[in-house]
N, C-alpha and C positions, 0 to 999 in steps of 0.2 A: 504494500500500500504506500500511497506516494503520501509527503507530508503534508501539513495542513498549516495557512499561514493564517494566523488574526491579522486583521490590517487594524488600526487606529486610525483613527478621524485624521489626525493630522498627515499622515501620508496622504488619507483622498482628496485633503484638500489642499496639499500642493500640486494634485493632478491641474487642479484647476487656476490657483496662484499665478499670474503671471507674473509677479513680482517678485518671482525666484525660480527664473528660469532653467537652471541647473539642477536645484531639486524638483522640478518640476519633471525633467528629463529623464531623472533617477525613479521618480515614481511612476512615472506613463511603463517605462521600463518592467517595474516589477507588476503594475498591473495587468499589463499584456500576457505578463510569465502565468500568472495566477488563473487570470481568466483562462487560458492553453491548458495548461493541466488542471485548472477546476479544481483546484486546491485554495482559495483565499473563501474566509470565515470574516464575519463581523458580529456584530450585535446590536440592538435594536436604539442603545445610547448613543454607540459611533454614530448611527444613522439620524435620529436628532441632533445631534449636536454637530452633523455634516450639513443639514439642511440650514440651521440656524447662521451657521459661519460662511455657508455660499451666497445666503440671502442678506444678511446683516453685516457682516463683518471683513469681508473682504474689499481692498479697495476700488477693485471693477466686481463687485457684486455681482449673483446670476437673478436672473428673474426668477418668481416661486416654480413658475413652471418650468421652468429648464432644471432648477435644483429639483424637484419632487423629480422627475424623469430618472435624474441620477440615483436618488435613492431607491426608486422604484426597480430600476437595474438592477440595484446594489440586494436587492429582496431574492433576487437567485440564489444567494448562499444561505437561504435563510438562517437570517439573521439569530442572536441568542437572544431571548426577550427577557424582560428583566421580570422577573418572579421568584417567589419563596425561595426555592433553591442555589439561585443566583446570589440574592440578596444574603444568604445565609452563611454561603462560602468565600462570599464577599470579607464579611465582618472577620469570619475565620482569616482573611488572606492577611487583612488589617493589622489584627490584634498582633498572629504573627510576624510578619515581616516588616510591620511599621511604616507602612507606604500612606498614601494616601487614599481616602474614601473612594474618590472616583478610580483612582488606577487600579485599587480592589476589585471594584465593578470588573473591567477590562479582563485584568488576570484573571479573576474568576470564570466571566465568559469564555476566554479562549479556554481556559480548562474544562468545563463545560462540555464544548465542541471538540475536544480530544486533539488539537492545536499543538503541534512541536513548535511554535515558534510565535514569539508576538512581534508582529512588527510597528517599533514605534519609538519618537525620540524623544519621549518622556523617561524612560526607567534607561537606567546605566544599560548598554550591549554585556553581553555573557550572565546577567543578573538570571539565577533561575529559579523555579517558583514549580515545585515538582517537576513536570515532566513539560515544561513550558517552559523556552529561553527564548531571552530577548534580544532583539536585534535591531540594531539603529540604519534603515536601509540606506541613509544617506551617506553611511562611511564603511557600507559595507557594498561587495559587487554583487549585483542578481542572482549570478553561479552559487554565492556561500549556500552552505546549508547550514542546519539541525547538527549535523556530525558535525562540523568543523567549531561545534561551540559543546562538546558533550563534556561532560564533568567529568573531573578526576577521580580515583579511586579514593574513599575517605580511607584518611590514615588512624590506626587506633592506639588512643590513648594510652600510656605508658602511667598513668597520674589516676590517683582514687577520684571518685567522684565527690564535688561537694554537694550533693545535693544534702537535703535534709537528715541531720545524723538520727541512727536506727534508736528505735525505742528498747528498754528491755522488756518486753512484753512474753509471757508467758503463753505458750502457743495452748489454741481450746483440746482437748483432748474429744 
């Protein structure tokens, strides 16, 4: 099975950016790749918050209609929708890794969708979040994969563990 890429918002919308022409280049690039093997994932917040940023906040702005088209396209991967589950593994992603609320969302979804790889140039590139690594596509080339970012073998501790020292507790018979 081929891998699967989360895209983040901000990659689709330097699809559209023409005020950065270069990552603009970078991103038509990986979306072409994506679309071809039918390997790129999003989720239903990317997809708002792509609408919002094409219609509002770009400096050659799209009109509603031409953004809803895009995200309407973007609905082929269908998208992860934001529900209990989402939300629940969110908070989990939080609490552990100490990221932020919405990048939670993000990781969460691409875990979710069973995602090797998120792409996006909010979180550090090699940061990884179970079986989900991140990848900043704008400093990385289209070829990289998943492999080229896979973990090391953890090394084991030689050192007691400090966790909480044992009780003398009498075991129940």
């Amino acid at each position: 099975m081929s891998e699967r890429f989360f895209v983040d918002t901000n990659v689709l919308v330097y699809l559209y950016d023409s005020g950065h022409a270069a990552k603009q280049a970078v991103a038509a690039e990986w979306l072409m790749r994506l679309w071809r093997e039918r390997s790129g994932r999003t989720s239903t917040q990317v997809l708002n918050e792509l609408y919002v940023t094409l219609t509002r906040k770009l400096a050659r702005g799209l009109r509603a209609d031409e953004a809803w088209d895009i995200v309407q396209s973007l609905m082929a991967w269908e998208p992860q929708p934001i529900d209990r589950d989402l939300l629940l593994r969110a908070r989990e992603i939080e609490r552990r890794y100490r990221i932020s609320w919405w990048d939670s969302l993000i990781v969460s979804a691409a875990q979710l969708q069973d995602c090797d790889v998120l792409l996006t140039e909010d979180l550090q590139t090699g940061m990884i979040f179970d079986r989900v690594t991140v990848l900043n596509p704008f400093n990385a080339e289209v070829r990289e994969t998943h492999a080229a970012y896979a973990t090391q073998p953890s090394l084991i501790s030689r050192h007691r563990s400090r966790g909480r020292p044992r009780k003398n507790c009498p075991v129940p018979v």
